[in-house]
KEMI-526395 format. One line per 5 residues: number of its first residue (from 1); their letters; for each residue x, y, z of N, C-alpha, C, O. Coordinates in steps of 0.001 Angstrom, whole numbers, plus 500000, padded with zeros to 6 digits. Atoms other than C-alpha are relative to their C-alpha. Layout:
BEGIN
NUM	a	X Y Z X Y Z X Y Z X Y Z  ...;
//
This chain:
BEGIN
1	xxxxx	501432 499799 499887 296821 357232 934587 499258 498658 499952 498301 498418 500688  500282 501082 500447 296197 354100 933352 499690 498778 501072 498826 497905 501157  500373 501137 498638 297098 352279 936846 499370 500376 500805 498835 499604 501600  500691 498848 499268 295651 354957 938436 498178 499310 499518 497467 498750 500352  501612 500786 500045 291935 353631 936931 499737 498870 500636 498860 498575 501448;
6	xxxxx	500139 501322 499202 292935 350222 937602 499965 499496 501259 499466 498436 501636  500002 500259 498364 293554 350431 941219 498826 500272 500362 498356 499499 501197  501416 499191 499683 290283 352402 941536 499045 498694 499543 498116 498316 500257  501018 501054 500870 288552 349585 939300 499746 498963 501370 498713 498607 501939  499526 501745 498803 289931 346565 942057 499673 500633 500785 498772 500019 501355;
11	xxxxx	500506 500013 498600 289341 348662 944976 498374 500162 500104 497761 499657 501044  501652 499931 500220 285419 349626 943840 499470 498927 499903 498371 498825 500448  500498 501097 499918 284999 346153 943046 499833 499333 501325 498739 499003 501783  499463 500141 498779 286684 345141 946262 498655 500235 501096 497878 499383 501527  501278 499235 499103 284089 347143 948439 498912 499562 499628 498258 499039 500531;
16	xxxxx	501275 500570 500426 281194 346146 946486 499896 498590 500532 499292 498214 501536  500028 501625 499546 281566 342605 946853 499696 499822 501188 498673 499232 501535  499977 500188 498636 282382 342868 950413 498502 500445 500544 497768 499743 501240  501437 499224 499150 279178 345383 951338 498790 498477 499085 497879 498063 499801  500554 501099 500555 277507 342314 948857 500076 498711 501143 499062 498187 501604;
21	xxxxx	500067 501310 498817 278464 339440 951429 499908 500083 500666 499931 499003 501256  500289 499622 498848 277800 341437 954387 498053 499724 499606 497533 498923 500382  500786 500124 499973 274190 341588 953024 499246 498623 499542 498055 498312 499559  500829 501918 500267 273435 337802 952008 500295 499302 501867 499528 498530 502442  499724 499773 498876 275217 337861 955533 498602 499742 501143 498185 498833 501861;
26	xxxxx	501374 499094 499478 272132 339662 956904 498578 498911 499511 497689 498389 500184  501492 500863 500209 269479 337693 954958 500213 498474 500771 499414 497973 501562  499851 501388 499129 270771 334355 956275 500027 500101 501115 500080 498976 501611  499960 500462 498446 270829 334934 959842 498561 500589 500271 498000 500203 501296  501887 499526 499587 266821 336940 959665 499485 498558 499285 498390 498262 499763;
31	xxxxx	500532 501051 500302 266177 333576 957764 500123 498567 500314 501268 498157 500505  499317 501666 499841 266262 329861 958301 500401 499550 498604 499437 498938 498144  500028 500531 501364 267461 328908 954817 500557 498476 499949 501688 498204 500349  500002 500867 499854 266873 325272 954236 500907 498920 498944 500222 498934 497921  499455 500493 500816 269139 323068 952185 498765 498946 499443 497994 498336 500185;
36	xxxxx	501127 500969 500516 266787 321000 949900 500594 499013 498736 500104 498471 497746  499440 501329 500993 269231 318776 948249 499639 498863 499996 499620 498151 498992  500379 501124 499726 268007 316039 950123 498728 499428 500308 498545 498344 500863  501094 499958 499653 264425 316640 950219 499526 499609 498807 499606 500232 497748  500661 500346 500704 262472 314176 948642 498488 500161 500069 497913 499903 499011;
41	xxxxx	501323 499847 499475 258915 314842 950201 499420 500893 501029 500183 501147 501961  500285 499171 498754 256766 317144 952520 498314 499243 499636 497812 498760 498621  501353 500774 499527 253318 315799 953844 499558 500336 501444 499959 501155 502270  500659 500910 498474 251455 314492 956811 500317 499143 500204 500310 498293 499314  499650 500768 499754 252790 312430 959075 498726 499551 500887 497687 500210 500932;
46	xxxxx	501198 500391 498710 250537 310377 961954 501122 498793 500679 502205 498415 500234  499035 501073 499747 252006 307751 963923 499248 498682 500787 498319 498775 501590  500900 501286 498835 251051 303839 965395 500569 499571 500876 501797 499633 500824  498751 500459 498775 252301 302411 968525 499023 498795 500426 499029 497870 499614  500455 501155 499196 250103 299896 970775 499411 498654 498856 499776 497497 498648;
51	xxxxx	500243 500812 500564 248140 298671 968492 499920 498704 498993 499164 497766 498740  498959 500585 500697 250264 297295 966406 501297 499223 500297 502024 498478 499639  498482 500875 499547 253072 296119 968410 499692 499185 500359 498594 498865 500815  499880 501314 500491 254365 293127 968074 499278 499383 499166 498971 498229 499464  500643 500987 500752 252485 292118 965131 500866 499995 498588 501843 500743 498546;
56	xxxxx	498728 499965 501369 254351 291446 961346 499508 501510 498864 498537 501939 498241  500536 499147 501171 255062 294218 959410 499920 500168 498434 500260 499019 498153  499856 500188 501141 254920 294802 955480 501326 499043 499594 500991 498008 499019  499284 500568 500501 258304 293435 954759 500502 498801 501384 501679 498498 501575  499459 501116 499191 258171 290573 957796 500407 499573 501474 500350 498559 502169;
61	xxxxx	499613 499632 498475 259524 292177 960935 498776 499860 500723 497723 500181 500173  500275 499430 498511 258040 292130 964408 499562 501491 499593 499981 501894 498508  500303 498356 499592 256820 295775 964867 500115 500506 501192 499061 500414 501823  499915 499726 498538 258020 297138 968182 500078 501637 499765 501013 502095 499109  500213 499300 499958 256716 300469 968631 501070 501168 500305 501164 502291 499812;
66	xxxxx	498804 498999 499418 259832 301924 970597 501363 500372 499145 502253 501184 499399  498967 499591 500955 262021 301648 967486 500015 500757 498833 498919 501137 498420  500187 498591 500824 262620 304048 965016 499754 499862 498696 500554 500318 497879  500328 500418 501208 260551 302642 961990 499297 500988 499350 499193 502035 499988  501091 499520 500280 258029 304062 959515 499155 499427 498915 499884 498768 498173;
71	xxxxx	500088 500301 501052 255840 303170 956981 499197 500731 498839 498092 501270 498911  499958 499477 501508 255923 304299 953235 498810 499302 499338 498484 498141 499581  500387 500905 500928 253446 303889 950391 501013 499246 499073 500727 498154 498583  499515 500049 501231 256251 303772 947994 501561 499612 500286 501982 498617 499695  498609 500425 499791 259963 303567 949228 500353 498710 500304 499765 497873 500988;
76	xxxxx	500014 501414 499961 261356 300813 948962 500567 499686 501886 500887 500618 502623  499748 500511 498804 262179 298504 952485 501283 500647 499897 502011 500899 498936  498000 499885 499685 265593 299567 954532 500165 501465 499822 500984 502089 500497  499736 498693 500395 265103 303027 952875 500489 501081 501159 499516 501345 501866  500362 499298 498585 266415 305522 955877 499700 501599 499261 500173 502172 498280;
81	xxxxx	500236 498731 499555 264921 308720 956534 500374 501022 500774 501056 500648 501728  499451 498508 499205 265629 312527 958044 498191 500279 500062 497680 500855 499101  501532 499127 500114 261567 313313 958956 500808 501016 501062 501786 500897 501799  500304 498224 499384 261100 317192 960296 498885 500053 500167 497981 499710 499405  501499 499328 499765 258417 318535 962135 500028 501013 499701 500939 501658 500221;
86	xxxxx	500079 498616 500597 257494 321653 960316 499804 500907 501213 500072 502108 501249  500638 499015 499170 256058 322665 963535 500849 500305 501096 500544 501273 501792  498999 499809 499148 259178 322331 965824 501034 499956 499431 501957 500450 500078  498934 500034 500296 261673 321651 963473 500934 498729 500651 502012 498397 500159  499060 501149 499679 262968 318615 965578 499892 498870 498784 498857 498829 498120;
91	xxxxx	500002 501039 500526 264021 315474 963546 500672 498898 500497 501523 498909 501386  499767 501379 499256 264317 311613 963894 500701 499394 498355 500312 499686 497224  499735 500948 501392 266230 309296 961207 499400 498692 500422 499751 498033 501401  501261 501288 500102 263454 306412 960700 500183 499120 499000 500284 499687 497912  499868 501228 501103 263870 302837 958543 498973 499791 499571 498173 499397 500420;
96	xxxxx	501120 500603 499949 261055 302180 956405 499977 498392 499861 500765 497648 499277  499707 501705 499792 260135 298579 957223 498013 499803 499684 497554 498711 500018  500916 500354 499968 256419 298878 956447 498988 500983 498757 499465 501813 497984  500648 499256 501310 253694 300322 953968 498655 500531 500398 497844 499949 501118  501803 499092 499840 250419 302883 953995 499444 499395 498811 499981 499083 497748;
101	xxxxx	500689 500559 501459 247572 301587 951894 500501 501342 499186 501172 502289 499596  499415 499164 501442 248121 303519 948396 498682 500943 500144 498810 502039 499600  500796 498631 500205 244916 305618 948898 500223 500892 501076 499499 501874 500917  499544 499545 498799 246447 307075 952450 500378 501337 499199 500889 501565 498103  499776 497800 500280 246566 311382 952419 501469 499670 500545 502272 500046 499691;
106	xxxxx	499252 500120 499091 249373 310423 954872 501799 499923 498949 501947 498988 498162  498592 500450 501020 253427 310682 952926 500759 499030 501402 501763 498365 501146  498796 500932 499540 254940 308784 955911 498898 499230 501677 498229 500095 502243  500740 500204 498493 253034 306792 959524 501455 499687 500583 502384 499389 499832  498523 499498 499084 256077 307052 962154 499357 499059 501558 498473 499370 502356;
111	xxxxx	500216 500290 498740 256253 304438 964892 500031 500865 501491 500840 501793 501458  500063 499231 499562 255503 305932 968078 501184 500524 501091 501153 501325 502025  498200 499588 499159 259425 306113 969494 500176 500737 498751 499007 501030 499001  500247 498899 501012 259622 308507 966208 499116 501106 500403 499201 502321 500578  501045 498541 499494 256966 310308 967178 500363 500752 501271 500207 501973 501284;
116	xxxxx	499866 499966 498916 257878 310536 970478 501382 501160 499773 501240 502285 500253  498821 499122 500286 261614 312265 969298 499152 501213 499634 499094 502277 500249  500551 498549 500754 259561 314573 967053 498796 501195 500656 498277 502196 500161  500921 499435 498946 257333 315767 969886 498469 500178 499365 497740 501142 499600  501401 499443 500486 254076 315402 967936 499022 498533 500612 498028 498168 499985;
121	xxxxx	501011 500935 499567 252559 312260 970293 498307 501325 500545 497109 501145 500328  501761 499250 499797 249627 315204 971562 499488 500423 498738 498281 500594 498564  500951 499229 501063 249225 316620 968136 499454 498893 499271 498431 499084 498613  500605 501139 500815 248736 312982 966622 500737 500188 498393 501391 499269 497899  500216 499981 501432 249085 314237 963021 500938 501386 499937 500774 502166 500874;
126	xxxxx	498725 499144 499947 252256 316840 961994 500203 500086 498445 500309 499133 497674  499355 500101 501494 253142 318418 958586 501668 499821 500230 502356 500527 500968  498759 500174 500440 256489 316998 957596 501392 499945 498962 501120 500042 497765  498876 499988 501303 259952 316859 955485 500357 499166 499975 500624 498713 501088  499599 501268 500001 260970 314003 954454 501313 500447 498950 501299 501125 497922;
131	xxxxx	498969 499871 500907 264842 313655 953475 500662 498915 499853 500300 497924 500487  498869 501224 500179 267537 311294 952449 501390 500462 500401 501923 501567 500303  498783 499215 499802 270651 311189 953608 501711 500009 499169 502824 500243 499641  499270 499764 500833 272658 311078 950589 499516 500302 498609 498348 500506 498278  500970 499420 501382 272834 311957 946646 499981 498236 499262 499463 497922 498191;
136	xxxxx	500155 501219 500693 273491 307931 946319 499101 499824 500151 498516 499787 499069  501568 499962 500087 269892 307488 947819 499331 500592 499138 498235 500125 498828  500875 499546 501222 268658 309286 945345 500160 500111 498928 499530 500862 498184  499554 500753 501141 270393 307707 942758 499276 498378 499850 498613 497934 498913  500555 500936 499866 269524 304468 944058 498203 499577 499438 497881 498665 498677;
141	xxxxx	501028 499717 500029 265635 305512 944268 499865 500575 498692 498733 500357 498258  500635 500004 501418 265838 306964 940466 499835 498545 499129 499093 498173 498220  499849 501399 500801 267024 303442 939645 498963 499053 500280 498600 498337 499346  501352 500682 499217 264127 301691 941762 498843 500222 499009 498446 499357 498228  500968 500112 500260 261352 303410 940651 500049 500169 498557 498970 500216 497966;
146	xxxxx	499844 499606 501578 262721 304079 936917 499178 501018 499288 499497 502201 499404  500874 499368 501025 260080 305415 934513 498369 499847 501028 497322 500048 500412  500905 500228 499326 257472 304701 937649 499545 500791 501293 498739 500455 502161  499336 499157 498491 258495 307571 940311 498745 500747 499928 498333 501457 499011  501381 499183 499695 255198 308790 941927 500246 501241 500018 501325 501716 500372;
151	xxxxx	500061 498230 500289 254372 312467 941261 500339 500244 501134 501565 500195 501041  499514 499517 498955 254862 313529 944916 501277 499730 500581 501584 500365 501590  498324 499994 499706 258505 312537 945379 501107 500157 499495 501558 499246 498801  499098 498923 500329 261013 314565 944679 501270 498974 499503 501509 498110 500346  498684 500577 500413 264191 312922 942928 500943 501004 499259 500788 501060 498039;
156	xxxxx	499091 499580 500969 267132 315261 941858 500939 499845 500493 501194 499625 501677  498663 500526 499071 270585 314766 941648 500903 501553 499866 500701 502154 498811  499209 498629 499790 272787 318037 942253 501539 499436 499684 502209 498495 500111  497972 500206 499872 276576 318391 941040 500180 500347 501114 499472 500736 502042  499396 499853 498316 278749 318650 943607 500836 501775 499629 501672 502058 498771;
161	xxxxx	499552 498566 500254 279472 322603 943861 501430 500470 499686 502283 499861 500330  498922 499385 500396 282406 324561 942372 500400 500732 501134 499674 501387 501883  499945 498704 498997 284532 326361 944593 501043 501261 499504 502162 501053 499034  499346 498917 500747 285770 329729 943506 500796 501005 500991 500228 501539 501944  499049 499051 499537 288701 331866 944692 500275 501321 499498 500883 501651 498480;
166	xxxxx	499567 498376 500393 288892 335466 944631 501448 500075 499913 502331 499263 500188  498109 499584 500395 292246 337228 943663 500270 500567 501587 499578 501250 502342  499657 499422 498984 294159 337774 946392 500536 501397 499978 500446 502111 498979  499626 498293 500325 295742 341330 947394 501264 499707 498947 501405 500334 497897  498636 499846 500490 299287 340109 946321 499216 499828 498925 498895 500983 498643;
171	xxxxx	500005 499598 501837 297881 339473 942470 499527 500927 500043 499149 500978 498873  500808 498753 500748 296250 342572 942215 501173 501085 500098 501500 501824 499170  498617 499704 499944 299330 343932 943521 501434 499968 498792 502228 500820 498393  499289 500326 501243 301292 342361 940845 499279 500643 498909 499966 501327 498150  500354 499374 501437 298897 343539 938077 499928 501221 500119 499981 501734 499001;
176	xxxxx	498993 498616 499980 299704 347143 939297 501339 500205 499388 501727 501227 498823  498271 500114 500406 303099 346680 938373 500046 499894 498566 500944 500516 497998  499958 500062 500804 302094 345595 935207 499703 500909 498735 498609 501443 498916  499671 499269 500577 302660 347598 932202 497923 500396 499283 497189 499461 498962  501642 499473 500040 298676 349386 931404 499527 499015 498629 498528 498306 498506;
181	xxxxx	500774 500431 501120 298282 348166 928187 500056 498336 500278 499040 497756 499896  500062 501955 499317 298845 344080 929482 498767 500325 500908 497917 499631 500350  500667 500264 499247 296274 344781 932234 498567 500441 499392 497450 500033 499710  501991 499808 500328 293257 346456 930240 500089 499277 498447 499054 499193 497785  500490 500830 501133 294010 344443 927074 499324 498762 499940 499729 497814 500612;
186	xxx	500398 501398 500304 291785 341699 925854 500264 498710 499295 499431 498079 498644  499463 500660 501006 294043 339371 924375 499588 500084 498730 498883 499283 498116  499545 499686 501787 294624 340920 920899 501471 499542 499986 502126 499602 498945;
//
């Protein structure tokens, strides 16, 4: 009787689970679900091109409009970027090499070969995501700004995920076999 529950126990579980991952299944493909490990910021972007090219930027460079710069109030130089257009979803990876004054609404200005990837040269102005593309960047960047990390940018560091294995059929198989009182005891 005894294995008789237990088989019933593993196969009810069994089914559950399964009709369980069919429906997270279901929510992830009606949803876009966004990984936000690497999301340090969301804002307004805008972007400069003529007027500016070829002149020096914050940290020294030339400014040539057609390359894939941007500039930050706050990140430090070299920093690279993942911007998103909220509104298309396309993205560009951008170097910041330059700086917004500190009272700027603006979280990122995007030369206009950036802009140009992200398809927002007619809209001018685009809400955006701003990511990194590792968890050392954002190790790096806790160490930067220390005890100084502006309220609007996001810094966390994520473990690196567990991965967990269900029982296969053969053990459950085997703990059939096994004598009732070994399989529903709780180590007494």
């Amino acid at each position: 009787m005894k294995k008789v529950f237990t088989f019933l126990f593993f196969l009810l579980t069994g089914v559950f689970s399964v009709q369980a991952q069919v429906e997270e299944l279901e929510i992830e493909n009606n949803y876009t679900v966004i990984d936000s490990t690497f999301l340090i910021q969301e804002g307004v972007a805008s972007y400069y091109g003529t007027r500016f090219h070829l002149r020096k930027t914050a940290n020294g460079e030339v400014y040539n409009m057609e390359h894939l710069t941007a500039a930050h109030k706050n990140l430090p130089f070299g920093t690279m970027l993942r911007v998103v257009n909220l509104k298309n979803e396309k993205a560009v990876w951008v170097r910041v090499n330059d700086r917004l004054p500190p009272n700027s609404k603006r979280v990122v200005d995007l030369s206009k070969g950036a802009a140009r990837e992200l398809g927002m040269i007619r809209d001018g102005v685009v809400r955006v995501r701003l990511e990194v593309p590792d968890q050392e960047t954002i190790a790096s960047l806790m160490e930067y700004f220390d005890e100084n990390k502006p309220d609007d940018i996001r810094l966390r560091l994520y473990p690196v995920p567990l991965e967990v294995t269900r029982p296969s059929i053969e053990l459950l198989e085997m703990m059939m076999d096994l004598p009732g009182d070994l399989v529903l005891s709780r180590g007494k």
